[in-house]
The first five atom37 places (N, CA, C, CB, O) and aatype in JSON, in Angstrom:
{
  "aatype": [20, 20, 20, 20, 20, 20, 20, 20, 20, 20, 20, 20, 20, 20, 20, 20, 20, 20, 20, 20, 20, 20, 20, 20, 20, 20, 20, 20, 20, 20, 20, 20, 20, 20, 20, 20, 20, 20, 20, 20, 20, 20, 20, 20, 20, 20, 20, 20, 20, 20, 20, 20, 20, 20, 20, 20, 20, 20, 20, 20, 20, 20, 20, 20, 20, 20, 20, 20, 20, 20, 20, 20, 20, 20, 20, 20, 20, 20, 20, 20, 20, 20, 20, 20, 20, 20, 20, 20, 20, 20, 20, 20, 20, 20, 20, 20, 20, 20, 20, 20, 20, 20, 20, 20, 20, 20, 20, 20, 20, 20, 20, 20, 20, 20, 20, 20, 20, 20, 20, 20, 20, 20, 20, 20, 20, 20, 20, 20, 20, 20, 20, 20, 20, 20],
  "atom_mask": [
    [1, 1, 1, 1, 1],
    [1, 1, 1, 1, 1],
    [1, 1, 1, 1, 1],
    [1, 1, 1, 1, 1],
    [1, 1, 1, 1, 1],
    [1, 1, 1, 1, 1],
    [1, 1, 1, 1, 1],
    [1, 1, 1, 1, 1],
    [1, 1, 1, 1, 1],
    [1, 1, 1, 1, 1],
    [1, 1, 1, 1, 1],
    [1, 1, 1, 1, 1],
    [1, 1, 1, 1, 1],
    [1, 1, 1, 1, 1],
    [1, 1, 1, 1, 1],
    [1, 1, 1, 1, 1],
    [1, 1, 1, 1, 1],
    [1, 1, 1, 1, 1],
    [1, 1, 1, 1, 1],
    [1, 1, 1, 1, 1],
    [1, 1, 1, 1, 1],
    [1, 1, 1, 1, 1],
    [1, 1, 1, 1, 1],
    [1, 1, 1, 1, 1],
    [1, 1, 1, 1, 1],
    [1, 1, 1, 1, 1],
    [1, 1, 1, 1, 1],
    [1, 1, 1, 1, 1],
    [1, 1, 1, 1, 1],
    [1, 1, 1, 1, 1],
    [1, 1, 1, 1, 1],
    [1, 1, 1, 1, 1],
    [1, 1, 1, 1, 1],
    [1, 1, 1, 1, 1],
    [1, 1, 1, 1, 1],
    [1, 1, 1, 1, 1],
    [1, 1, 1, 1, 1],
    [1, 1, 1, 1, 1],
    [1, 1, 1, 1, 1],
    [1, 1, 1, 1, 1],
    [1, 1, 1, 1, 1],
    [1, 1, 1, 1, 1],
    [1, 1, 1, 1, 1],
    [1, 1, 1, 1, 1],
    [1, 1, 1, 1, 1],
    [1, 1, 1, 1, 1],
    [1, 1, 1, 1, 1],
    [1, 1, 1, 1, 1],
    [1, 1, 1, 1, 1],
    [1, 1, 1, 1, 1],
    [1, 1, 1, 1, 1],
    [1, 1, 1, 1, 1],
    [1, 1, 1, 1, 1],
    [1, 1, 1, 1, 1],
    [1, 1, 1, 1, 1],
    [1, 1, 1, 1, 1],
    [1, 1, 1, 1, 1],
    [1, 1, 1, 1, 1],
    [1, 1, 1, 1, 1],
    [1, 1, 1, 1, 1],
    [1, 1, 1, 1, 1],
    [1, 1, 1, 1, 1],
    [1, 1, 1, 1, 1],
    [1, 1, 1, 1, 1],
    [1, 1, 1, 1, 1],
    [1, 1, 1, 1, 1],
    [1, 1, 1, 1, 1],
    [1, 1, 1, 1, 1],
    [1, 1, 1, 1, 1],
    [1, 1, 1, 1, 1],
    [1, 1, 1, 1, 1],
    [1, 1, 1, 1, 1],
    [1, 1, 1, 1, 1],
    [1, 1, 1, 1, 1],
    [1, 1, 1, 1, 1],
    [1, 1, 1, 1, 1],
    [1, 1, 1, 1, 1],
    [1, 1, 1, 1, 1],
    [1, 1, 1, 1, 1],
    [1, 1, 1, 1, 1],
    [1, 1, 1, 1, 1],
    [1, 1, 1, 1, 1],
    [1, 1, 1, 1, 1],
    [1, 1, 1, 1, 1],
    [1, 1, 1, 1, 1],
    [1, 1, 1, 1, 1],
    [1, 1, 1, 1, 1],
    [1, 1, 1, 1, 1],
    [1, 1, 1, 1, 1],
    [1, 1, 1, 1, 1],
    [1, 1, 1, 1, 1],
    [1, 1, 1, 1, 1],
    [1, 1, 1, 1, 1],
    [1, 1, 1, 1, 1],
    [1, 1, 1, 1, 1],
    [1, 1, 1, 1, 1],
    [1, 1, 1, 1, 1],
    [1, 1, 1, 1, 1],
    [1, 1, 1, 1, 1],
    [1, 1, 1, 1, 1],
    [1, 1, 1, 1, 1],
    [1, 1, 1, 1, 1],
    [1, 1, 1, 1, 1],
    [1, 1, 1, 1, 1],
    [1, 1, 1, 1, 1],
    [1, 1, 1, 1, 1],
    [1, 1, 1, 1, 1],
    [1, 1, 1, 1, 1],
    [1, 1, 1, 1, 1],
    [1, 1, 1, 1, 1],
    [1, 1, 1, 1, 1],
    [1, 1, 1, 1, 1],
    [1, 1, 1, 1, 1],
    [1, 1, 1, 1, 1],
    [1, 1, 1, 1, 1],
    [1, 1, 1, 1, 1],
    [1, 1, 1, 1, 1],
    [1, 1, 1, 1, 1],
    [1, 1, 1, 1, 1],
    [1, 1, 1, 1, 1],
    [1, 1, 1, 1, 1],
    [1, 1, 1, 1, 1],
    [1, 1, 1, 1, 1],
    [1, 1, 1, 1, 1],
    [1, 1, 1, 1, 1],
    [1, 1, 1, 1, 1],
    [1, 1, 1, 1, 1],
    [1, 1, 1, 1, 1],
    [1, 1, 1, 1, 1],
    [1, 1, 1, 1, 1],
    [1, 1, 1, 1, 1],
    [1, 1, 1, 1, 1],
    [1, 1, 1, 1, 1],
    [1, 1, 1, 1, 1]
  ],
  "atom_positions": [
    [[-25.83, 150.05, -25.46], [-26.72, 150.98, -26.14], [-27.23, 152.01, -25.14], [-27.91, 150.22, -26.8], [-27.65, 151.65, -24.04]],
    [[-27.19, 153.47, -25.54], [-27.65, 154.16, -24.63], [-29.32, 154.53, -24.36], [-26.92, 155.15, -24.82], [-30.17, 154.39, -25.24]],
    [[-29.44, 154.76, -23.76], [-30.82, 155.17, -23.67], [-31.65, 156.86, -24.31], [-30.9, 155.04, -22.11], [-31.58, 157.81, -23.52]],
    [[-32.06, 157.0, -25.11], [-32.67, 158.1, -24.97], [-33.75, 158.6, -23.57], [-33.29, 158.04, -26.17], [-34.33, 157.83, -22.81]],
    [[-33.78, 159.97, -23.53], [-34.13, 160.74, -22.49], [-35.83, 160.46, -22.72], [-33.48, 162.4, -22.61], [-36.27, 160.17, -23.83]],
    [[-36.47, 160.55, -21.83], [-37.93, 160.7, -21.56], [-38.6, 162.15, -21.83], [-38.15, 160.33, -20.09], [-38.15, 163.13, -21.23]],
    [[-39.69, 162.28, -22.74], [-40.18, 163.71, -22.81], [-39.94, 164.5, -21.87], [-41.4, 163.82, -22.94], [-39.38, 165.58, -22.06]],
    [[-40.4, 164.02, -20.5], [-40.37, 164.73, -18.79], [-38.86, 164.86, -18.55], [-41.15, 163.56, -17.32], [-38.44, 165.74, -17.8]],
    [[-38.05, 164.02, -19.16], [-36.33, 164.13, -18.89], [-35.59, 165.59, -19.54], [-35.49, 162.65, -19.8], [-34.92, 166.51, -19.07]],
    [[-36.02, 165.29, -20.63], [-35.94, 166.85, -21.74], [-36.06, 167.71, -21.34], [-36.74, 167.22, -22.74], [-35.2, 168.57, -21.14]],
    [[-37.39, 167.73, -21.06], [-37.77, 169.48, -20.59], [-37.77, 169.5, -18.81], [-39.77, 170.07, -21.28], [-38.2, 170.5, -18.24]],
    [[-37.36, 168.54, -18.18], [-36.3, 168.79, -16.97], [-34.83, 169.61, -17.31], [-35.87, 167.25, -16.39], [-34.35, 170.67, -16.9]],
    [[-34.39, 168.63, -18.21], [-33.03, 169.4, -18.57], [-32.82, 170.68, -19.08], [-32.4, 168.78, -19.42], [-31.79, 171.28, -18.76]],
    [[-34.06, 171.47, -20.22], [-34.18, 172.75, -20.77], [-34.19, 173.13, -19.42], [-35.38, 173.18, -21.8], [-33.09, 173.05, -18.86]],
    [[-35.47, 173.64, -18.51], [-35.27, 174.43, -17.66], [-34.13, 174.2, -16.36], [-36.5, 174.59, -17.31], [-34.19, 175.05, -15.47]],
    [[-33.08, 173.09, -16.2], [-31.76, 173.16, -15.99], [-31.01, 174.05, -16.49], [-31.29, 172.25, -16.25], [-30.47, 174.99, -15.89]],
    [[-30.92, 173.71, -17.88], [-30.28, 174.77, -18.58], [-30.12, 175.97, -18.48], [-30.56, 174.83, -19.38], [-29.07, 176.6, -18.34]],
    [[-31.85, 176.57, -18.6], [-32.42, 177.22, -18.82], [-31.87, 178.26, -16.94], [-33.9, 176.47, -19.42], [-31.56, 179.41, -16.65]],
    [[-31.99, 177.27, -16.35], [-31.71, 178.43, -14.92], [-30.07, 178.17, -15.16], [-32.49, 177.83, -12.83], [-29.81, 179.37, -15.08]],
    [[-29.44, 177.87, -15.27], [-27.62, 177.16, -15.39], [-27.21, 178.8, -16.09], [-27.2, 175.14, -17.01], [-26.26, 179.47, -15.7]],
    [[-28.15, 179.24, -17.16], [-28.31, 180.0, -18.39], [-27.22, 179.76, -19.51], [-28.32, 181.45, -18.01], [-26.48, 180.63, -19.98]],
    [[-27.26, 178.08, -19.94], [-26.39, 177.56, -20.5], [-26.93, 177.45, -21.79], [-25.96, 176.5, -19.91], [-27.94, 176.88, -22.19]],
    [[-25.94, 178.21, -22.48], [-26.44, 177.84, -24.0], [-26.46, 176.75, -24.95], [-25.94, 178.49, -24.67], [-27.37, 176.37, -25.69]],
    [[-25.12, 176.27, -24.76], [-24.88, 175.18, -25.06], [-25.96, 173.92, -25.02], [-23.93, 175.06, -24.39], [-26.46, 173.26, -25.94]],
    [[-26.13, 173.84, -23.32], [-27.15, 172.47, -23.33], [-28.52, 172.76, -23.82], [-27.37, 171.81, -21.81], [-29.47, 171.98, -23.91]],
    [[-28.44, 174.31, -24.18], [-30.06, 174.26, -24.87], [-30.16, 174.04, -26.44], [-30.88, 175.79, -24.61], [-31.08, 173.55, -27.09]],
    [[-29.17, 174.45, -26.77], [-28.55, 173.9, -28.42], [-28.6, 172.08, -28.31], [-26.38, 174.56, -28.73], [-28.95, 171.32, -29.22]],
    [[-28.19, 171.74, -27.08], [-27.7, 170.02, -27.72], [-29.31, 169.33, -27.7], [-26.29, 168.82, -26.28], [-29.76, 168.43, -28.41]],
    [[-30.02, 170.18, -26.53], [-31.74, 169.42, -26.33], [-32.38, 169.47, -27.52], [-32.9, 170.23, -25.24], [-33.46, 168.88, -27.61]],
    [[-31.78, 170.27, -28.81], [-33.18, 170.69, -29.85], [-32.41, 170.16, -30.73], [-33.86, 172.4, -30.2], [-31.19, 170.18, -30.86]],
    [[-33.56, 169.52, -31.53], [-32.91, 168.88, -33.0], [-32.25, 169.76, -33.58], [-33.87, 168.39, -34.09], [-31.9, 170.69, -32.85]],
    [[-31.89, 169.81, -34.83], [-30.98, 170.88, -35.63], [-31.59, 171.47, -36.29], [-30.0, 170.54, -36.43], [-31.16, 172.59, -36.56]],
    [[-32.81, 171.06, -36.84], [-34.11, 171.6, -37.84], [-35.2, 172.0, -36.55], [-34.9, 170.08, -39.15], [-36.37, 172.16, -36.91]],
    [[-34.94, 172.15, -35.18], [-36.59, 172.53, -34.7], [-36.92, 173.78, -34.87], [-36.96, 172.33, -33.23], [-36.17, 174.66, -35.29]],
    [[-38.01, 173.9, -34.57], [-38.66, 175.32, -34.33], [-38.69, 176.01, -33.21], [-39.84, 175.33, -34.55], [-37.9, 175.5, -32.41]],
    [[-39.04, 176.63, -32.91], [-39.64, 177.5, -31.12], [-40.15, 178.63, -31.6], [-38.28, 178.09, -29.71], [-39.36, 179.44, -32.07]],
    [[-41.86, 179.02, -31.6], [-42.8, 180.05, -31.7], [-42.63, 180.33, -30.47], [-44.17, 179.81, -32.17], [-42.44, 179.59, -29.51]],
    [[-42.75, 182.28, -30.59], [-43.25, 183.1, -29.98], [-44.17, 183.62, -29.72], [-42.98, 183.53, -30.06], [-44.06, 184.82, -29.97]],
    [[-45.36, 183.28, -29.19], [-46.93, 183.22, -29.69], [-46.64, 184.73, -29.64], [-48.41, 182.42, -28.63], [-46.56, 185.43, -30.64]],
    [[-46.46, 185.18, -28.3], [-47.42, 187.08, -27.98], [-46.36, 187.76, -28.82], [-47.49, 188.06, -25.81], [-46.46, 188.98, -28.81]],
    [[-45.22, 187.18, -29.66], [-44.32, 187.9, -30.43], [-45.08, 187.96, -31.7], [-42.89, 187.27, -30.53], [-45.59, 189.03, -32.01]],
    [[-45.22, 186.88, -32.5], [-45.71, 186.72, -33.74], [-44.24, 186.14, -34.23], [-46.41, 188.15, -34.49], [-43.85, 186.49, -35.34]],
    [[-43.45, 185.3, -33.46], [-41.95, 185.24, -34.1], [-42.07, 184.07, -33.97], [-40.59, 185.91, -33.51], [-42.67, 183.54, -33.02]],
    [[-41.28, 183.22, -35.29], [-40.79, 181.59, -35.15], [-39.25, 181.66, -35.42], [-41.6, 180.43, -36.4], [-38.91, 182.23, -36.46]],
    [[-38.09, 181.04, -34.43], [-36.76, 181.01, -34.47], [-36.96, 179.24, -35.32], [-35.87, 181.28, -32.65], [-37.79, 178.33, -35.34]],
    [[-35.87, 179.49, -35.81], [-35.35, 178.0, -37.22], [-34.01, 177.75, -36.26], [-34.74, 178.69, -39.62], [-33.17, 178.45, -35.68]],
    [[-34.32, 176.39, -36.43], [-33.07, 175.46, -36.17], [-32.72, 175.96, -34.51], [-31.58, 175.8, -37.47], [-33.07, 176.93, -33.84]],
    [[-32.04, 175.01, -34.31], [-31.4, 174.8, -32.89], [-30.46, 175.96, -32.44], [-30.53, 173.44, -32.88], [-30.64, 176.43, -31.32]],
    [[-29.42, 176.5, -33.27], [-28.44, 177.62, -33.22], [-29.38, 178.51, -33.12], [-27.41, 177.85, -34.37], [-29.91, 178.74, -32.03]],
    [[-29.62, 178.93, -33.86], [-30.82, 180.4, -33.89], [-32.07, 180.17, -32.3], [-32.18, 180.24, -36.01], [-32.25, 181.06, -31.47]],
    [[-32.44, 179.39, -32.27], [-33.09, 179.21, -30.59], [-32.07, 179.49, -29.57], [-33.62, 177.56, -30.19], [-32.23, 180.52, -28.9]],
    [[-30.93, 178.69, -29.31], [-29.69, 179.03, -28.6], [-29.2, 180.15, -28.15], [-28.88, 178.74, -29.14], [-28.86, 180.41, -27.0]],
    [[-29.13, 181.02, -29.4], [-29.14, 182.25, -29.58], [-29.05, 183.46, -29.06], [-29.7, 182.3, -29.88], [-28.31, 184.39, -28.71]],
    [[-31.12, 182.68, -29.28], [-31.8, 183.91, -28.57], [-32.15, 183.69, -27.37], [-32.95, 184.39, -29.16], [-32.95, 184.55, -27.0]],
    [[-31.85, 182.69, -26.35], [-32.02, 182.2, -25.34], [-30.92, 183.09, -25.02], [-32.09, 180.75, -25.16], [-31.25, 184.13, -24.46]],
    [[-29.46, 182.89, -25.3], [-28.69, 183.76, -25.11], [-28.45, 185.43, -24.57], [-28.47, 183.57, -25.91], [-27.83, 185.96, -23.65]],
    [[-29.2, 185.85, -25.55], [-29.32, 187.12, -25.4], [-30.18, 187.19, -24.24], [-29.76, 187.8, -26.57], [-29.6, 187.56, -23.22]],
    [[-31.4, 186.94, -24.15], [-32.18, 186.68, -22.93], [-31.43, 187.05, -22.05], [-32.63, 185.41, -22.66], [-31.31, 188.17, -21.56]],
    [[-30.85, 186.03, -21.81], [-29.73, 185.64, -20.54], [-29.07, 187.09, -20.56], [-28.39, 184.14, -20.9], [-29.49, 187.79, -19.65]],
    [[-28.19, 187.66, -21.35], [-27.46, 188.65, -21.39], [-28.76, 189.96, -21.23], [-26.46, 188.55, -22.81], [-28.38, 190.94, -20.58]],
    [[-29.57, 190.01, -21.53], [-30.24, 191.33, -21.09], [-30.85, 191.36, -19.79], [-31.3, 191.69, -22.01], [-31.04, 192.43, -19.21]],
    [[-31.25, 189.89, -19.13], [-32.23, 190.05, -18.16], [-30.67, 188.79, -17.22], [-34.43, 189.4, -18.7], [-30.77, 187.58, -17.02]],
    [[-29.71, 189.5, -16.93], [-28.81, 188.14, -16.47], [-29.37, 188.14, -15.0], [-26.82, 188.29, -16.55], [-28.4, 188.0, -14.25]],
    [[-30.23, 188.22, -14.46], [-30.58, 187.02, -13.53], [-32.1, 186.62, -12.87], [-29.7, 187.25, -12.36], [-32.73, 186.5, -11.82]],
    [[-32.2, 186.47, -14.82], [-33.54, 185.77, -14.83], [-33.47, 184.22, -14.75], [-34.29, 186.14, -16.13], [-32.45, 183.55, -14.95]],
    [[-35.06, 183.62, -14.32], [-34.82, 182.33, -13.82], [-36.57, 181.68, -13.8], [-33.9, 182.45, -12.15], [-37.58, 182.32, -13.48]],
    [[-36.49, 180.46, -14.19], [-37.94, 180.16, -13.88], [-38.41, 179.27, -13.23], [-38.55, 179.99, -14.73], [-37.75, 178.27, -12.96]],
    [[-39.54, 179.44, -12.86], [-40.21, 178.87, -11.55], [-41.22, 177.73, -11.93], [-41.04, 180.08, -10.71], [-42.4, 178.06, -11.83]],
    [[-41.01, 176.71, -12.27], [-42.03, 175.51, -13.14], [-43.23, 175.2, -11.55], [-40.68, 173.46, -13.83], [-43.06, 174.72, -10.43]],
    [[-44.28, 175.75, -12.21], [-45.02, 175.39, -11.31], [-46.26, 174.22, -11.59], [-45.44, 176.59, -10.88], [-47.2, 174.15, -10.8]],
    [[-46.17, 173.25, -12.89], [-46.87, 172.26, -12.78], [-45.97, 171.69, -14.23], [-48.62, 172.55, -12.69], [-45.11, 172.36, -14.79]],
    [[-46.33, 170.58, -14.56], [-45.76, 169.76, -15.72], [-46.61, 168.91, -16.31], [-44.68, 168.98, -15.37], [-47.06, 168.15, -15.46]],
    [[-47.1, 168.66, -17.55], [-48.3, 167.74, -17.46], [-47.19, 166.87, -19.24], [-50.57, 168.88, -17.64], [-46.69, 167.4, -20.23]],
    [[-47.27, 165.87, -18.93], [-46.77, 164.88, -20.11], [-48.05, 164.12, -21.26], [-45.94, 163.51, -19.2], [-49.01, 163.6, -20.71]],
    [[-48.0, 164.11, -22.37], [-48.91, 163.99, -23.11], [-48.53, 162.57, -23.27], [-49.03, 164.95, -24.21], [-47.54, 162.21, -22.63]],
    [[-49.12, 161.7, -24.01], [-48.79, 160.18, -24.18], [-47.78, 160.4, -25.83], [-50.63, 158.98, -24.31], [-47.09, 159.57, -26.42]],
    [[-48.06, 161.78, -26.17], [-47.32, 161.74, -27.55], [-46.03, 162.28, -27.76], [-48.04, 162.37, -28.49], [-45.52, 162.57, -28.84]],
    [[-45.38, 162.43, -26.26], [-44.32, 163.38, -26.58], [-44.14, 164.46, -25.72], [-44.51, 163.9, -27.8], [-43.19, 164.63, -24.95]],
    [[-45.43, 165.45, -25.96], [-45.44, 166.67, -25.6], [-45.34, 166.79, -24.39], [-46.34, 167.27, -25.98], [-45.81, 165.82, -23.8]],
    [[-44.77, 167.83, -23.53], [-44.89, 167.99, -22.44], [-45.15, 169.24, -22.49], [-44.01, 167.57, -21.72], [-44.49, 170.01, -23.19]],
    [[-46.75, 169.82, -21.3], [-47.06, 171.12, -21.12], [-46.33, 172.04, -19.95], [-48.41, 171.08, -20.94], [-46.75, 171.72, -18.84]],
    [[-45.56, 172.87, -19.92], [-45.28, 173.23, -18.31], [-45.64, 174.71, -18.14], [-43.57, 173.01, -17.81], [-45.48, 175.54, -19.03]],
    [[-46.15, 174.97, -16.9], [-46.68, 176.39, -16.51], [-45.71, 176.53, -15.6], [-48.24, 176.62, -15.94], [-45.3, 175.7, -14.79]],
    [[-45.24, 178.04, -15.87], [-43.93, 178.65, -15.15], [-44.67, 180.01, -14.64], [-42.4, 178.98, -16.33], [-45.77, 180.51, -14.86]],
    [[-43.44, 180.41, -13.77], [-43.35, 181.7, -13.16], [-42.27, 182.21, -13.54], [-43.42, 181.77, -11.83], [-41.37, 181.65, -12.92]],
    [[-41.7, 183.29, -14.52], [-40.66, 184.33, -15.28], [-40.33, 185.24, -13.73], [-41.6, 185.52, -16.88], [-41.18, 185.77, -13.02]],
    [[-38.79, 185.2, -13.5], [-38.6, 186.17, -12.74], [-37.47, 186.76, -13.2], [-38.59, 185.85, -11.48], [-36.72, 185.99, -13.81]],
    [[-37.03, 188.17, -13.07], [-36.33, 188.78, -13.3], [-35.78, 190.45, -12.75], [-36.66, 188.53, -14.22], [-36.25, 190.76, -11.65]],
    [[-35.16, 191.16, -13.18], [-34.63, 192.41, -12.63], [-34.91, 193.48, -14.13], [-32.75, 192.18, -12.04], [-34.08, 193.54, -15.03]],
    [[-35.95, 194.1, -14.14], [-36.02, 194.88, -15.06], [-34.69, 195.95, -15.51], [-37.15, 195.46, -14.69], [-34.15, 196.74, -14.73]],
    [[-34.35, 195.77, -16.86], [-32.93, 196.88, -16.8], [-33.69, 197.89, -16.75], [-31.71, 197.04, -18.12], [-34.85, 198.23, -17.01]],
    [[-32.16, 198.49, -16.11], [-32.38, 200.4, -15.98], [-32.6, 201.4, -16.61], [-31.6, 201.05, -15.67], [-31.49, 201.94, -16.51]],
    [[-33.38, 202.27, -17.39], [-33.2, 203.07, -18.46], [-34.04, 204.37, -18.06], [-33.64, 202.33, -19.82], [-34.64, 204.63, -17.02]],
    [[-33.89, 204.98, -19.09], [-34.36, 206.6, -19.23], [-34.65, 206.71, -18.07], [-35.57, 207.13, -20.18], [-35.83, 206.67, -17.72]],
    [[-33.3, 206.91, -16.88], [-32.64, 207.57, -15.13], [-33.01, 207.34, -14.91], [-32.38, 208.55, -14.32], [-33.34, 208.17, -14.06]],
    [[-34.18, 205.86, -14.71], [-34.43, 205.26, -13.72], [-33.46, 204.43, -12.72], [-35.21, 204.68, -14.15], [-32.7, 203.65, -13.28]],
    [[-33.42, 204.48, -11.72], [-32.2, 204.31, -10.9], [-32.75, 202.89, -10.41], [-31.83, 205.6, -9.64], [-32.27, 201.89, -10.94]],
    [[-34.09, 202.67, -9.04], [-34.42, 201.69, -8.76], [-34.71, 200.68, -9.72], [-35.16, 201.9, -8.11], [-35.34, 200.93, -10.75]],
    [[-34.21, 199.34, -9.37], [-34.32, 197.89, -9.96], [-35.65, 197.97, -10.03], [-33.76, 196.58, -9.12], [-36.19, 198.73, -9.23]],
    [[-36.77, 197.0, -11.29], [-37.91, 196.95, -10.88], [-37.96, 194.94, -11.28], [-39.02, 198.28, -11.76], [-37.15, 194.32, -11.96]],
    [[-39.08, 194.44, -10.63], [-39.08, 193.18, -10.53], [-39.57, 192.88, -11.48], [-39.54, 192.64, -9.61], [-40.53, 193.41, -12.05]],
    [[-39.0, 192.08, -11.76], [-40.53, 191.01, -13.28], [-41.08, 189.89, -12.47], [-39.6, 189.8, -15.24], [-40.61, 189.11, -11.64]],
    [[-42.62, 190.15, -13.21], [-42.59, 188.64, -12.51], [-43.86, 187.9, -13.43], [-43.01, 188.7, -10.48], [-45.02, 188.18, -13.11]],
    [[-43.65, 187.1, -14.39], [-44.18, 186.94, -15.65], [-44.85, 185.53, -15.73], [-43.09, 187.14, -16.7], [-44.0, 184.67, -15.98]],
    [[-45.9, 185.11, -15.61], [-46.28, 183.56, -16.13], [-46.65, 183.36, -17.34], [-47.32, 182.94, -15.48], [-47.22, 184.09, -18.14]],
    [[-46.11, 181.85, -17.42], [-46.4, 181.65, -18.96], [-46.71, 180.02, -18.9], [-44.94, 182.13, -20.1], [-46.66, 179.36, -17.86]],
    [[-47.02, 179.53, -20.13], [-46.88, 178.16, -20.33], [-45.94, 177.72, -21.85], [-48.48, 177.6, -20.34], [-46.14, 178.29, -22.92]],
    [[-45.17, 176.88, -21.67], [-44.52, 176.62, -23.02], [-44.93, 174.94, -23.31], [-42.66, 176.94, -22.93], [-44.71, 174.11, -22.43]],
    [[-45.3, 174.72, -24.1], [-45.9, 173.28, -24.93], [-44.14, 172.82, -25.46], [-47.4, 173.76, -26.76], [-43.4, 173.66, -25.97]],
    [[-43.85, 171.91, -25.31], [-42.52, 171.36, -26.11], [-42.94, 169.78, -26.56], [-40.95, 171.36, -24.97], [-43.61, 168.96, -25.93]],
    [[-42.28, 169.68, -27.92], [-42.39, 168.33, -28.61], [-41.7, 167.81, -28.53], [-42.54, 168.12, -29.62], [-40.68, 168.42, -28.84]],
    [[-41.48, 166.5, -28.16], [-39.99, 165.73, -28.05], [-39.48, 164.71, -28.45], [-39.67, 165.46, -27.12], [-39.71, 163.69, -27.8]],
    [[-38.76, 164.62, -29.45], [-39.03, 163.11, -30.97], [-37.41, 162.88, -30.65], [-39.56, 163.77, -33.47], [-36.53, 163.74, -30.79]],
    [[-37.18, 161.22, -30.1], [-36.67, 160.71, -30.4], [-35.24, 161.24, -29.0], [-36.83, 160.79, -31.9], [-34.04, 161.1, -29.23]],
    [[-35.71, 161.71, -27.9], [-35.04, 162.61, -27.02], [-34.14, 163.59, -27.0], [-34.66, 162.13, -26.44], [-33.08, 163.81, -26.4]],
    [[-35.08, 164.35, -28.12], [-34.52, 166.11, -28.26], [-35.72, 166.61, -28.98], [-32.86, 166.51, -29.37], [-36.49, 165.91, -29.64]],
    [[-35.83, 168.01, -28.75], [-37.0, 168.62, -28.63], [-36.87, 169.11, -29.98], [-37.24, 169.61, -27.46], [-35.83, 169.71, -30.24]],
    [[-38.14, 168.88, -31.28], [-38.7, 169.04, -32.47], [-39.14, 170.66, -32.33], [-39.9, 167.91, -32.73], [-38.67, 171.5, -33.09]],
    [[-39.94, 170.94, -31.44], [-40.76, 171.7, -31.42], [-41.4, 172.35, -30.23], [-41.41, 171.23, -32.04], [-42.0, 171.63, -29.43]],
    [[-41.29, 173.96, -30.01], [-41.42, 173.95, -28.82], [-42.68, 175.56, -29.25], [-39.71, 173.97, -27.78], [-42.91, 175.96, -30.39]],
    [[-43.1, 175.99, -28.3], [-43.87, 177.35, -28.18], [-44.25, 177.67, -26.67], [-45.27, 177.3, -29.09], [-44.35, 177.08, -25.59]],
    [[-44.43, 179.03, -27.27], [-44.2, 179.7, -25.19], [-45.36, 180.68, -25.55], [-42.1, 180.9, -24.4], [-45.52, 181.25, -26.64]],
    [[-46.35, 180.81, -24.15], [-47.1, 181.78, -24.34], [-47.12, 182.6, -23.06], [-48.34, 181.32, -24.79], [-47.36, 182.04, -21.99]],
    [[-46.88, 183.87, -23.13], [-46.94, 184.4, -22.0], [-47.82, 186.05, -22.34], [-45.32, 184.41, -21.39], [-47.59, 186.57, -23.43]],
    [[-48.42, 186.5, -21.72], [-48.89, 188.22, -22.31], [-47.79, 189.24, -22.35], [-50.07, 189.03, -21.25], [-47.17, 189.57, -21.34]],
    [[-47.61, 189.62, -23.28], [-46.65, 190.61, -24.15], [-46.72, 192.08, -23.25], [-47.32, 190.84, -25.98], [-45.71, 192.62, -22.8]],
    [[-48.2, 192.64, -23.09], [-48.41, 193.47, -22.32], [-48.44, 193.48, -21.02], [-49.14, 193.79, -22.59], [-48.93, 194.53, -20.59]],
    [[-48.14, 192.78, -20.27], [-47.92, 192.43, -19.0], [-46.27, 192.86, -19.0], [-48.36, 190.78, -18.67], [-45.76, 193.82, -18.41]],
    [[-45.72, 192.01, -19.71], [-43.81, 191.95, -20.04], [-43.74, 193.71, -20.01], [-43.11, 191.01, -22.22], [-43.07, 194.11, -19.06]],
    [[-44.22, 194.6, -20.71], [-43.94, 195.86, -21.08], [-44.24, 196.53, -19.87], [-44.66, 196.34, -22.28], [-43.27, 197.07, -19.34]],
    [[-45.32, 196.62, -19.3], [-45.68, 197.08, -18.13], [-44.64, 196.95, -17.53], [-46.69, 196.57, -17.55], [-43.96, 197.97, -17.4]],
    [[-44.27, 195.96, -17.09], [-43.17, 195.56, -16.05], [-41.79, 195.73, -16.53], [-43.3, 194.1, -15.63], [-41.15, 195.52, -15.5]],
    [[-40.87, 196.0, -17.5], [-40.05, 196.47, -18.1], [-40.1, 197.54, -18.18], [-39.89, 196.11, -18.93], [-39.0, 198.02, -17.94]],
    [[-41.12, 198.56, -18.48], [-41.25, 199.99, -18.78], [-40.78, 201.08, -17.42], [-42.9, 200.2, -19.23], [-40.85, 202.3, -17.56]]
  ]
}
């Protein structure tokens, strides 16, 4: 019998993934019905494919973004809280020539039933992101 993964195992493996910028293993971590809110968006992605996705694209607009987990806190119910550091290479636009840096903190809450993630949400400031993209 195999073992299922530990809440702290899970969301070890997302942000594996997550720096790997593998889509795949972020599709297999989430149930097939979860969610993932965008708090500073106002956006909720459905199901596991549609999260995948847009993790995806991520990856493809900002390709060598990466995050920096700078604490982890495990709930007795599942949840695991983690506070990150967002880094990235702002794309180039309207002739701007020099690269500009991102450098973004956030915290994402993830739920984890049965060792794959139900439910996840990320909060980071929206206006901070623009500043630093713009």
């Amino acid at each position: 019998m195999t073992s299922l993964l530990t809440p702290k195992e899970v969301v070890n493996a997302l942000y594996d993934a997550y720096g790997r910028h593998d889509q795949r293993a972020i599709l297999a971590l989430y149930c097939d019905d979860a969610t993932h809110d965008e708090i500073s968006q106002l956006k909720t992605k459905l199901g596991a494919v549609e999260i995948a996705a847009g993790m995806q694209r991520l990856f493809s607009w900002l390709p060598d973004i990466r995050w920096e987990v700078k604490s982890m806190i495990v709930g007795g119910d599942g949840t695991v809280a983690v506070t990150y550091v967002m880094h990235a290479t702002a794309p180039r636009k309207n002739g701007v020539t020099e690269a500009k840096a991102i450098s973004l903190r956030g915290v994402q809450l993830v739920e984890v039933e049965g060792g794959r993630i139900r439910h996840s949400e990320d909060y980071w400031d929206a206006a901070t992101f623009q500043r630093q993209v713009s």
